[in-house]
Structure formats: structure tokens, C-alpha cells
C-alpha positions as CSV (number, residue, x, y, z in Angstrom):
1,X,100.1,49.0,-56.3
2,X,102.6,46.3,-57.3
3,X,100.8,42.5,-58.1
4,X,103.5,41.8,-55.9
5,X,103.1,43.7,-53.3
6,X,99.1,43.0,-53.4
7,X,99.9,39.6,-52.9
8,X,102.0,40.1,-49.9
9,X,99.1,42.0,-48.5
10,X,96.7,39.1,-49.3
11,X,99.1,36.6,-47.7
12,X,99.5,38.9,-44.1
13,X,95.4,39.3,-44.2
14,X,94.7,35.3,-44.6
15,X,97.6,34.9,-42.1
16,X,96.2,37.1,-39.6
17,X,92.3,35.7,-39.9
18,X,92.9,32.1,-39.8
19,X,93.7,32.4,-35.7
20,X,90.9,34.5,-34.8
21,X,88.5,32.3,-37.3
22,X,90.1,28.8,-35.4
23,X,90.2,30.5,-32.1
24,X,86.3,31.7,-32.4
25,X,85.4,27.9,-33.8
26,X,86.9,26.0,-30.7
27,X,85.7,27.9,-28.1
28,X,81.9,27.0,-27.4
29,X,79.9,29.7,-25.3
30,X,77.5,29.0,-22.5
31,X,74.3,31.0,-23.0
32,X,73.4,32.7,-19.7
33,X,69.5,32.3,-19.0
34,X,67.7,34.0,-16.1
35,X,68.9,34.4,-12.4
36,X,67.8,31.5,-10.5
37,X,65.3,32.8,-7.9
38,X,67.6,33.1,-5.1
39,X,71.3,32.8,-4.6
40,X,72.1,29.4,-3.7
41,X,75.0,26.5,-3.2
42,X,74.3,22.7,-1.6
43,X,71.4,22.4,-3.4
44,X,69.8,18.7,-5.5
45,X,69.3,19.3,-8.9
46,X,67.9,17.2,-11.5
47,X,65.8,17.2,-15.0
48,X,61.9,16.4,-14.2
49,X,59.9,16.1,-17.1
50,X,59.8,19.8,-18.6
51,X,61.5,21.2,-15.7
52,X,64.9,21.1,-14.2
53,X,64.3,21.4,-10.6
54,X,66.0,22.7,-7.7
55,X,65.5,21.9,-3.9
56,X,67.4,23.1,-0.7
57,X,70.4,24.5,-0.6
58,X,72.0,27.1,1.1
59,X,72.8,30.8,1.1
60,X,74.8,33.7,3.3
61,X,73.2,36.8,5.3
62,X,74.8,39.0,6.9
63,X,77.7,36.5,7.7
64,X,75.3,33.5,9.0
65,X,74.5,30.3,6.9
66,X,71.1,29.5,5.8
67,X,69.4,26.1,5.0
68,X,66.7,26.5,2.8
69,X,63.6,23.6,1.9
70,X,62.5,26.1,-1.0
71,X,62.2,24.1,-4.8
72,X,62.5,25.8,-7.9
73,X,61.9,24.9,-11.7
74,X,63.2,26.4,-14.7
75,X,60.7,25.7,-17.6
76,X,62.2,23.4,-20.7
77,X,59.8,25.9,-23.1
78,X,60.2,29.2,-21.6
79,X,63.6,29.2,-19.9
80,X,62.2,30.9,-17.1
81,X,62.1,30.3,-13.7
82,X,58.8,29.4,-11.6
83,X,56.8,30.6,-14.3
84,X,53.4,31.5,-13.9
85,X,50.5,30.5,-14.4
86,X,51.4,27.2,-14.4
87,X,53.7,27.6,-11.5
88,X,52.6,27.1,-7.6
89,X,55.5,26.7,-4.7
90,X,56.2,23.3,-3.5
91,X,58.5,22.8,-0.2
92,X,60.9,20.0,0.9
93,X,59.9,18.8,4.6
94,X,62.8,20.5,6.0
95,X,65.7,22.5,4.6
96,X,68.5,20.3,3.0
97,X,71.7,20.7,2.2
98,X,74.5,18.4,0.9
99,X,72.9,15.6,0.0
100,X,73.7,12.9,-2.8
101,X,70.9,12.7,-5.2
102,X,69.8,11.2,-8.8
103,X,67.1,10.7,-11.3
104,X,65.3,6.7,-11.2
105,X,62.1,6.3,-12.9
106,X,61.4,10.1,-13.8
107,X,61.8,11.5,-10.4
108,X,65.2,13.5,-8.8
109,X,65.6,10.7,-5.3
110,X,67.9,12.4,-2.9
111,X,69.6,10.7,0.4
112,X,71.5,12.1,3.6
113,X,72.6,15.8,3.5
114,X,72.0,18.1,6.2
115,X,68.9,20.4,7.8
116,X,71.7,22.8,9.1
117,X,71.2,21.3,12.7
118,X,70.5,18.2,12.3
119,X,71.4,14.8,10.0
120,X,68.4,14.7,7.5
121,X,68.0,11.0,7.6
122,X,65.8,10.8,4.9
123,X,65.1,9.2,1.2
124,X,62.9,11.4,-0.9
125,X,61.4,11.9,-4.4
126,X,60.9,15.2,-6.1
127,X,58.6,15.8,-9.3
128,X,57.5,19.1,-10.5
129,X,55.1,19.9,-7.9
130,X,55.6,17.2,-5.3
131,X,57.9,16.4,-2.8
132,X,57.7,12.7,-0.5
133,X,59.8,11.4,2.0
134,X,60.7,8.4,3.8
135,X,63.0,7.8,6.7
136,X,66.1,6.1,6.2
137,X,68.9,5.0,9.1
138,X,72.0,6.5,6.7
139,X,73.7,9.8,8.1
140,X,76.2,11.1,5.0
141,X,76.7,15.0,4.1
142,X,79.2,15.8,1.6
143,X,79.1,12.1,0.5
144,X,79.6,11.5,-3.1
145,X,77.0,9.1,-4.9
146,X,74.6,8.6,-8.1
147,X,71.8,5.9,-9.0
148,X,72.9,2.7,-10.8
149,X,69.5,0.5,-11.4
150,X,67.5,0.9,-8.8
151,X,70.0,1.9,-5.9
152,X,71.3,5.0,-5.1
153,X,75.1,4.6,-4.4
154,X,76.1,6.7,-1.0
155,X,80.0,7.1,-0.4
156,X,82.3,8.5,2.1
157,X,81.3,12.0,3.6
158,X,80.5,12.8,7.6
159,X,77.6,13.1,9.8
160,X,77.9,16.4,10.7
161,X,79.2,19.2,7.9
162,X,80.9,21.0,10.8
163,X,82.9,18.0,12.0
164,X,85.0,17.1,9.0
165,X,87.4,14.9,11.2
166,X,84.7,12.4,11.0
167,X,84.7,11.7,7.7
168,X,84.7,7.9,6.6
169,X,85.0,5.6,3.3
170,X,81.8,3.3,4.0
171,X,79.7,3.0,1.0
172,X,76.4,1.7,0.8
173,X,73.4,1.0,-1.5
174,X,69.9,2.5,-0.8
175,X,67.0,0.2,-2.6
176,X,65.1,3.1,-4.3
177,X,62.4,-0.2,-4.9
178,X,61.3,-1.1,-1.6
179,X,61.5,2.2,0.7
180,X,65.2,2.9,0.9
181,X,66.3,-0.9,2.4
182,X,70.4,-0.7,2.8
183,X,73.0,-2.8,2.0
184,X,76.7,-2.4,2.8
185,X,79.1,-2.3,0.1
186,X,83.1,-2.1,0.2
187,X,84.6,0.5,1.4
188,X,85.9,3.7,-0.5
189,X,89.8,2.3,-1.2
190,X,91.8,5.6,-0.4
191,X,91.7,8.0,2.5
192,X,88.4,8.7,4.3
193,X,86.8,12.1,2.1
194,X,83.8,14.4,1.4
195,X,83.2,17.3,-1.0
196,X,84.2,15.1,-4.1
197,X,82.7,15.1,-7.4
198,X,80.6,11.9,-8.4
199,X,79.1,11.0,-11.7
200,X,77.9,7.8,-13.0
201,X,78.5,5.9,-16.7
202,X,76.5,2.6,-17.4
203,X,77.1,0.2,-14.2
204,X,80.2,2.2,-13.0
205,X,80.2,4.7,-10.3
206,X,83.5,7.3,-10.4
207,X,84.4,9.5,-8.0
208,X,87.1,12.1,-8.3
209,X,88.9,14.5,-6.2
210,X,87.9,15.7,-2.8
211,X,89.0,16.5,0.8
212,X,90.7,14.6,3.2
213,X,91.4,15.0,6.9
214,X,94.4,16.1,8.1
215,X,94.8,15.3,11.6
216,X,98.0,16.7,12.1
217,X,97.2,20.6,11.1
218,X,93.8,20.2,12.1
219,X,92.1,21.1,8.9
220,X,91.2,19.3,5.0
221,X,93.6,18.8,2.5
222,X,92.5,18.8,-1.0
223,X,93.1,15.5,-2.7
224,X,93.6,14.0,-6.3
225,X,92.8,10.8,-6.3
226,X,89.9,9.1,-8.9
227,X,88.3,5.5,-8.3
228,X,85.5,3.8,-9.9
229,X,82.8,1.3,-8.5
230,X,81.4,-1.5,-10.5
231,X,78.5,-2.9,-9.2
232,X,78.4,-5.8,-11.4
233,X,81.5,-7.2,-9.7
234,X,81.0,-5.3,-6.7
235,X,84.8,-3.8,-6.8
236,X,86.4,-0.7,-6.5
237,X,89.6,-0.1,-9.1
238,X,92.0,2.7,-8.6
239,X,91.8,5.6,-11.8
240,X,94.3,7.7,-13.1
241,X,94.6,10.3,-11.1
242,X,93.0,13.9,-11.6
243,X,95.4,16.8,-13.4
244,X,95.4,18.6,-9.8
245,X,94.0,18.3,-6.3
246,X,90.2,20.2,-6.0
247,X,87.8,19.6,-3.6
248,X,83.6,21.0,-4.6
249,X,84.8,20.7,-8.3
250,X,81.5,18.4,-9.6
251,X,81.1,15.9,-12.3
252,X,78.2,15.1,-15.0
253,X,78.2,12.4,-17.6
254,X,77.7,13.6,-21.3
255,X,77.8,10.1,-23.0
256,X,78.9,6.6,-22.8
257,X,83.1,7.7,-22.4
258,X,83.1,10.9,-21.6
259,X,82.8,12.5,-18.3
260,X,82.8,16.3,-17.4
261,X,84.6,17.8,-14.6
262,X,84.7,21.5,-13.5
263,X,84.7,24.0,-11.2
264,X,86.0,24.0,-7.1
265,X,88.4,24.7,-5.2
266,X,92.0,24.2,-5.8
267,X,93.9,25.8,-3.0
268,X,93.5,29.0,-0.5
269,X,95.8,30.8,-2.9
270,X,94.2,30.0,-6.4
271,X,90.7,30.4,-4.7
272,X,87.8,29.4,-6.8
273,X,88.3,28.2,-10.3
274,X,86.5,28.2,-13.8
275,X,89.0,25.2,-14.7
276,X,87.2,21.9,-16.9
277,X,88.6,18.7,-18.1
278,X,86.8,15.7,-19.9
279,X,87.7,12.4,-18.5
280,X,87.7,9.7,-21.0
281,X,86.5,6.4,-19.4
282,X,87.5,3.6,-22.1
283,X,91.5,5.5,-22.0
284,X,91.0,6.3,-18.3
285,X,92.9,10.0,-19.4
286,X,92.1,13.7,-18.9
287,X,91.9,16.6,-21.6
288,X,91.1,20.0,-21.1
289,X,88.0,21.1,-21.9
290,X,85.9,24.2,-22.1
291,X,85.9,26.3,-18.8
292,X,82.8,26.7,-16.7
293,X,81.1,30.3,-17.5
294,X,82.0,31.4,-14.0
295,X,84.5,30.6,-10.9
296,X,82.7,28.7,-8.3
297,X,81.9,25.4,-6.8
298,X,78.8,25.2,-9.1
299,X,76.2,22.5,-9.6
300,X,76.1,20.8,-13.0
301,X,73.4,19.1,-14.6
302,X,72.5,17.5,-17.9
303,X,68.9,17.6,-19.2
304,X,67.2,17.2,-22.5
305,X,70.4,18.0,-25.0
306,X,72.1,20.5,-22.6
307,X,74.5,21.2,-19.5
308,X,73.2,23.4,-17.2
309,X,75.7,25.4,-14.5
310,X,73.9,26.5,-12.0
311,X,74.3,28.9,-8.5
312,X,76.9,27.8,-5.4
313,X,80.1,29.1,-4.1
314,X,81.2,31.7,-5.9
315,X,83.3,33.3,-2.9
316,X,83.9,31.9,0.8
317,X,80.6,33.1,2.6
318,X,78.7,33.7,-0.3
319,X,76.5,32.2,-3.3
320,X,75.5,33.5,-6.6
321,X,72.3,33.0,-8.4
322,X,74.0,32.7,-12.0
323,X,72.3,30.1,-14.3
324,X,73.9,29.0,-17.8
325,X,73.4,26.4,-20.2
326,X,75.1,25.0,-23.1
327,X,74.4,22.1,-25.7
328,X,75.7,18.8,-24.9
329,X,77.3,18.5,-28.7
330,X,79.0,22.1,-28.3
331,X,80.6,21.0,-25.5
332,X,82.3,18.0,-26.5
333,X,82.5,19.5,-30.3
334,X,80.1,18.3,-32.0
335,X,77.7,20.8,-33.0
336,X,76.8,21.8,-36.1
């Protein structure tokens, strides 16, 4: 063979690796762990300690809704789930679903959400292996929320899950200090919503996307539209707004100006999605990021170095019990 023609060969061989080499390098994978327990959506979900735990949530059988009270814990050390022999069951009061919910002073607090008949009208704290609840006056599924300080932040949502034409833009501050005391705060600024995604930075509460009410056709309309709180000024101020409507997608803050966002439900004819972006807080923009592992309205929660996707609506009437994880510095880029 020619030099010449050896060289030509090299050329095509270097030309044809690079791509693959770049396109393996910028795509971060999600390791999948174990199978949650049961198949689940709705649930709280928060690192506690050496666990990250799970409580409520709900599931389908045989085309009827379930509420469940059941908590879980995947281990930090053995990335399994309930393990044993450490492990003995621990049950919320009553099943929960829907709720907004945070971590303050090591514990997961959680506030409103539904016991699938009822309002739950309750405050409660969750470590691994304890559950305790107070009442509070504050009725608010699908609301949107996160702790700043010692409050928990509850926004928009509805009384009743089932009633959507009641949802409402009051916001309010639950006193995680002195037994869940209230204060009012101002309203959301847009369109009365629920099923929006919520995540906090520093002082600053953002909420993103959603569903309104449509009165007119009788059913929710997937919305856009981003806003942040500060609670040092006490002021709501209008974001730039998301890439495309989504209502379920959920949010989780990976550090100081950068947010994640992924997952939901776009539309009736895109269905579920896989879909990501970062939202950079200092530039107020959007870039894509890396896509969820699966389709669904999933939970997301950050704990110890890594994002965890976990369960929820995979498919309408139906839940999956898929759990992945990936590092924090893959995700945004930075690993080694």
C-alpha cells in the first residue's frame, strides 16, 4: 500500500472516531439502582442522614387510585432499599399525596397534600425511622413550595386534587420553629396554577411551568410561565419564560446558579417526556441538558453528591418503580 494512500486511510479513521469519542464524553449516564419497593408517583422525598427517604404517594390497581402512608429508605452505603437488619417499617399517620415538602434542620417537613378523601391538613417531620405530625389550618395539593430559613414556602394549588377549577395564587409561609404558625405572603403574580415545578436557590424561591384552569373548555391548560420569590424583599419578579409549556415536570437545585428541570407532561399528543434543561439563575436563561433516564412525571432529589430520579407517572393510570441516580458533577459536566 501506497504512503499515500495509508495516509488517506489514517485521515478517514481519525475522522470517523473523533464523533463517537465527543459524542460518548458529553453524554453522562444515570446508573440505575434497585426497584423502589413499590411503584409509586405523589410521593415526599428527601435525603435523611444516610438514607434518602420516601413517604406516601400513590399508585394504580386495577384502574382505581391508591393513597399510600408507606415510607421507604434507600441506604447511602448499600444502595438498597429497606435493608435489613437495620431496617424496621415506619408509617405516615395517614396516606399522603401531593404535598410540598423540604429538608430544615436534618429532617424531610412536608405541608398540605392529600389523604385521597380528604385535605391532610397537616405539618410533619420525617427521619429515618420516625414520622410526627402537627395540625396546621392550610389546605394546598398540587401547590408548589420549598424551605427558605426556617419557613416552608406553600404556593398556589387547590383543596381538592379532583377539583382543579379551584385552584388559587395565595402563597404563604409555614414557621417550621414554632409548630407550623402562618403568615400570608403576596400572591403568585400570573394565573391561579398547580402541578408546577418548585426549587429553591439561596433566599429565592422559583417556580416554573404548570397548569392552569381553563374555564372555558372545562379542563387545564399547560402553561410556561417562571417567577421567582424573594423573601428578603418579600417580592415576586416575573422569569424568563420556560422553552415550552409542561405541567408535573419537577425542579432540583444543583448549586448556587444552576437549576435542573425535567421530566412531565407537555401535551396529550407528545405524552410523557424524558426532556431536561438547566436554568441559569444569575443569566435568568435555559440550556439543554441531559435527559431524564426515563419518560415520566418523576420525582427528583439531590443528596450527598448525587441526583436521584425516582418512581411516578410513567403512563396515565399508572406508576413505575424505576430508581436512578447520577453524580451532581456529571450532570452539569464536571466530573472527572
Amino acid at each position: 500500500m501506497s504512503i499515500k494512500k495509508k495516509c488517506f486511510l489514517l485521515r478517514l479513521s481519525y475522522a470517523l472516531s473523533v464523533p463517537a469519542l465527543l459524542s460518548s464524553c458529553a453524554a453522562p449516564r444515570w446508573t440505575q439502582l434497585p426497584a423502589m419497593p413499590e411503584a409509586s408517583g405523589g410521593f415526599i422525598a428527601g435525603g435523611v442522614g444516610d438514607h434518602l427517604v420516601i413517604a406516601g404517594g400513590t399508585n394504580w390497581s386495577n384502574d382505581v387510585k391508591h393513597w399510600s402512608k408507606a415510607t421507604h429508605a434507600l441506604s447511602r452505603t448499600t444502595l438498597k432499599w429497606d435493608d435489613t437488619p437495620t431496617f424496621a417499617p415506619w408509617d405516615l399517620p395517614a396516606p399522603l399525596g401531593y404535598a410540598v415538602s423540604g429538608i430544615h434542620a436534618g429532617k424531610m417537613v412536608f405541608a398540605g397534600g392529600s389523604t385521597g378523601v380528604a385535605p391532610s391538613g397537616l405539618l410533619g417531620r420525617v427521619t429515618f425511622g420516625d414520622v410526627s405530625t402537627a395540625a396546621l389550618p392550610l389546605k394546598a395539593v398540587l401547590a408548589a413550595g420549598g424551605v427558605i430559613g426556617d419557613e416552608l414556602i406553600v404556593v398556589g394549588g387547590c383543596e381538592d386534587a379532583a377539583e382543579l377549577a379551584g385552584l388559587r395564587r395565595a402563597a404563604f409561609a409555614v414557621n417550621l420553629r414554632d409548630g407550623g404558625s402562618l403568615r400570608s405572603l403576596p400572591d403568585f403574580p400570573g394565573q391561579a396554577f398547580g402541578t408546577a415545578a418548585s426549587a429553591v436557590a439561596g433566599e429565592t424561591l422559583f417556580v416554573f411551568g404548570g397548569a392552569n384552569w381553563d374555564a372555558a373548555a372545562g379542563t387545564v391548560k399547560n402553561t410556561d410561565v417562571a417567577y421567582a420569590f424573594e423573601k428578603s424583599s418579600n417580592v415576586w419578579r416575573r422569569c424568563k419564560s420556560l422553552p415550552s409549556a409542561v405541567r408535573g415536570l419537577s425542579a432540583v437545585t444543583l448549586d448556587a446558579d444552576t437549576i435542573y428541570l425535567a421530566g412531565g407532561y407537555p401535551s396529550d399528543e407528545r405524552g410523557f417526556t424524558d426532556e431536561a434543561w438547566f436554568y441559569h439563575v444569575k443569566a435568568d436563561t435555559y440550556t439543554r441538558a441531559p435527559r431524564l433516564p426515563y419518560a415520566a412525571m418523576v420525582s427528583i432529589v439531590v443528596h450527598d453528591g448525587y441526583v436521584y430520579c425516582l418512581g411516578g407517572e410513567d403512563q396515565k393510570k399508572s406508576r413505575t418503580d424505576k430508581c436512578y441516580r447520577i453524580a451532581v458533577a456529571d450532570l452539569l459536566g464536571k466530573g472527572s
